[in-house]
C-alpha positions as CSV (number, residue, x, y, z in Angstrom):
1,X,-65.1,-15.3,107.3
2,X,-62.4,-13.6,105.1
3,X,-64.1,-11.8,101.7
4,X,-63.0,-10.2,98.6
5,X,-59.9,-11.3,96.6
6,X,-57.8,-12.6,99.1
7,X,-60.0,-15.0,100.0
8,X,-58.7,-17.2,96.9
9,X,-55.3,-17.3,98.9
10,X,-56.0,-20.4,100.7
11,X,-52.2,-19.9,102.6
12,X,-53.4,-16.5,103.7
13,X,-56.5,-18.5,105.7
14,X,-54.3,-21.1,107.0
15,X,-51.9,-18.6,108.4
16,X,-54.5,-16.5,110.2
17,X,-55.8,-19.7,111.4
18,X,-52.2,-20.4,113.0
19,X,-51.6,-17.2,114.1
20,X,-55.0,-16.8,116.3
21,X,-54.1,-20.2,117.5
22,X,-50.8,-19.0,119.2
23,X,-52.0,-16.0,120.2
24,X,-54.1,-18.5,122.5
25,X,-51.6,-20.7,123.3
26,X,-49.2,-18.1,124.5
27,X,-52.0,-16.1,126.6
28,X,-53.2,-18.9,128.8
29,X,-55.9,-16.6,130.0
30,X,-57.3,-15.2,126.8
31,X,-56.9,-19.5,125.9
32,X,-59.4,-20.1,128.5
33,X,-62.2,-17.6,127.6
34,X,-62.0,-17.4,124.0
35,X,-63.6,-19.8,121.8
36,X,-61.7,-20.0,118.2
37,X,-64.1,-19.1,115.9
38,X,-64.0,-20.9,112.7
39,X,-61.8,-19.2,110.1
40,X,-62.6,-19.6,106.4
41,X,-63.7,-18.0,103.1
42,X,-66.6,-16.1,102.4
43,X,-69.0,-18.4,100.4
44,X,-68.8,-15.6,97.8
45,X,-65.2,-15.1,97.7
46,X,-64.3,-11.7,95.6
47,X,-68.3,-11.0,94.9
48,X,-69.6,-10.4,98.7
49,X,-68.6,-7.1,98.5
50,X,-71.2,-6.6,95.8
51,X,-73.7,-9.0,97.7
52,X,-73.5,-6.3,100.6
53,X,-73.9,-3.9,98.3
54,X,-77.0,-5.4,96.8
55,X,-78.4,-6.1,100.2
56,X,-78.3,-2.6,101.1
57,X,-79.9,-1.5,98.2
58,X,-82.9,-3.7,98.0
59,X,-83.0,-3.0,102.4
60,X,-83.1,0.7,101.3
61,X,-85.9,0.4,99.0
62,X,-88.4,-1.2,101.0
63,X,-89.0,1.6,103.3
């Protein structure tokens, strides 16, 4: 997943998509044992920094 504000550039995605994809292509070994994860947005976009944050937080205060 890709956070924070460049999430919103969907082209930014697609690229990184492409790019991992012939970075397999063109190592046939790395091809064979490497599953291509799925590549996409954070569900939160520019806030899951500040989800992470609140995580830690409420984490931190119940010990």
């Amino acid at each position: 997943m890709i956070g924070g504000g460049i999430s919103a550039q969907e082209i930014l995605i697609e690229k990184i998509r492409r790019q991992f994809g012939e970075i397999l292509q063109n190592n046939p070994i790395l091809g064979q044992q490497v599953i291509p994860p799925e590549i996409v947005a954070a569900k939160f976009r520019n806030d899951t920094n500040l989800y992470g944050a609140l995580f830690a937080l409420l984490q931190g205060m119940q010990k």
